[in-house]
C-alpha positions in Angstrom: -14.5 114.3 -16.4 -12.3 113.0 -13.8 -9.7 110.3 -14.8 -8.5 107.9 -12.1 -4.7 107.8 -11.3 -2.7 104.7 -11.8 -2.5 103.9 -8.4 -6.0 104.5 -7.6 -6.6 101.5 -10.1 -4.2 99.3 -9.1 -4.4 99.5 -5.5 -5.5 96.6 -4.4 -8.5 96.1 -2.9 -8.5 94.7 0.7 -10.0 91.0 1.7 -12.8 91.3 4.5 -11.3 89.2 7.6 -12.8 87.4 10.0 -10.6 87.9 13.0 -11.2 84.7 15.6 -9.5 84.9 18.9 -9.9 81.9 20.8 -7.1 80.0 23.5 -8.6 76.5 22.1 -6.4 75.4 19.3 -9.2 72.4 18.8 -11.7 75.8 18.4 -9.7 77.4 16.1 -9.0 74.7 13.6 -12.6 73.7 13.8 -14.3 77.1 13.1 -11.2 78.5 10.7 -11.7 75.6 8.4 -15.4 76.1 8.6 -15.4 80.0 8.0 -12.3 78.8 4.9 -14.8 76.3 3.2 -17.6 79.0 3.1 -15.4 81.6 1.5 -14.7 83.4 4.5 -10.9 84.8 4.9 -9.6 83.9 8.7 -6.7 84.8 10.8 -6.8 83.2 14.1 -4.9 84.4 17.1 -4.2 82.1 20.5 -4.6 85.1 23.1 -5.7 88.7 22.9 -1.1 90.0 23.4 -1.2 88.4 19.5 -4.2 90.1 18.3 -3.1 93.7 19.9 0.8 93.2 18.4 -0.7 93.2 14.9 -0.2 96.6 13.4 -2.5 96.6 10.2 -6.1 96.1 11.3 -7.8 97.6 8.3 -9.9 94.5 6.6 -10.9 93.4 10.1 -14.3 93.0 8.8 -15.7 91.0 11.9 -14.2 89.6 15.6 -15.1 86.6 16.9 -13.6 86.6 20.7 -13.7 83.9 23.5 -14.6 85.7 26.5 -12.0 82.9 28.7 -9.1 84.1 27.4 -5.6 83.8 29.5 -4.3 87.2 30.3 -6.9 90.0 28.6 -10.4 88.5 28.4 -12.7 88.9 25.0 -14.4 91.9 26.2 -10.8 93.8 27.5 -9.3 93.2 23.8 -12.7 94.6 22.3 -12.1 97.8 24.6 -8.4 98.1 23.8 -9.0 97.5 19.9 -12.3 99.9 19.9 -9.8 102.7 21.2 -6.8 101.6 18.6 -10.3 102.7 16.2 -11.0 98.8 15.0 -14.7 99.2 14.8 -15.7 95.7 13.0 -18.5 94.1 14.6 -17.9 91.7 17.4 -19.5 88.2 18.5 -18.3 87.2 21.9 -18.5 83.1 22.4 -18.3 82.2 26.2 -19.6 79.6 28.1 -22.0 80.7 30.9 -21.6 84.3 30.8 -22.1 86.6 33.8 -24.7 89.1 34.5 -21.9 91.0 34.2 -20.4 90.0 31.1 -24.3 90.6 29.5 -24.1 94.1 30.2 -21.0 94.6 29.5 -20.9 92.9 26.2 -24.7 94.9 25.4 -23.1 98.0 26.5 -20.5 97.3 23.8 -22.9 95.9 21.0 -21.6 92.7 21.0 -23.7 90.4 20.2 -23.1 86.5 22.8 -23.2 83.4 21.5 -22.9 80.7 24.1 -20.5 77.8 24.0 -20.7 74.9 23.0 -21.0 75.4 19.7 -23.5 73.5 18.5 -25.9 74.5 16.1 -25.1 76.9 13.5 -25.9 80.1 15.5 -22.3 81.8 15.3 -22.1 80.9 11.7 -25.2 82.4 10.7 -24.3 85.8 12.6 -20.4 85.9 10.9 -22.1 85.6 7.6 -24.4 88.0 7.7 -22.1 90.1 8.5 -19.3 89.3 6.3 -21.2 88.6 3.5 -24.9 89.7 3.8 -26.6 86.5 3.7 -28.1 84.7 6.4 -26.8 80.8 6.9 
C-alpha cells in the first residue's frame, strides 16, 4: 500500500485557463465576461509581448488569439508559445483570413473562427474544450 505524502495532498490543484489575446479592449471585456458567467477562468492579454512575459503557463488549458495583433500576429505567438512547450489547444479569431493564414493556421491545428463574432461558434468550441460539453 502506498500512502500519499502531505504535499501530494495539499498541493493545489491547478484551474484550467482560458487564455484570450486580443488588441480590442471592447473584445476582451465582452468575451471575458462571457467565458466568467459560464464558469470559465480567463486571463486576457492586450498584445502577444504580455502573453510571452508571463512565466507560468501551466493551466493554459485553451488560447483564443486575434490573428491582427500589433507587433507578433496570433499565429507568431502560437509558434513562439508551441516552442516555450504550451501545447493547449488554440482557436484563432480573425476577420477575413488569408489563403495563407488557412494553411498556416491548419498546419498548426488551429482551428479559425471568423470575426464578427456573432453566433455562438467560438463559445461552443472553448467549451468543448475546456469543459467537454458542447454549447
Amino acid at each position: 500500500m502506498v500512502l500519499a505524502t502531505v504535499d501530494q495532498i495539499c498541493r493545489p490543484i491547478p484551474v484550467p485557463v482560458l487564455v484570450l489575446v486580443d488588441d480590442d479592449p471592447a473584445v476582451r471585456h465582452a468575451l471575458s465576461f462571457a467565458f466568467e458567467t459560464a464558469g470559465i477562468r480567463v486571463v486576457t492579454f492586450a498584445d502577444a509581448e504580455a502573453a510571452l512575459s508571463v512565466r507560468d503557463r501551466t493551466a493554459w488549458s485553451c488560447l483564443v488569439l486575434d490573428q491582427k495583433l500589433p507587433g507578433i500576429s496570433g499565429l507568431d505567438l502560437l509558434e513562439r508559445l508551441r516552442a516555450a512547450g504550451v501545447e493547449a489547444p488554440t482557436i484563432l479569431i480573425t476577420t477575413h483570413p488569408t489563403r495563407i493564414t488557412r494553411q498556416r493556421a491548419l498546419a498548426a491545428g488551429v482551428e479559425i473562427v471568423e470575426k464578427p463574432l456573432l453566433d455562438n461558434q467560438l463559445s461552443q468550441k472553448v467549451r468543448e474544450i475546456m469543459i467537454g460539453a458542447p454549447g
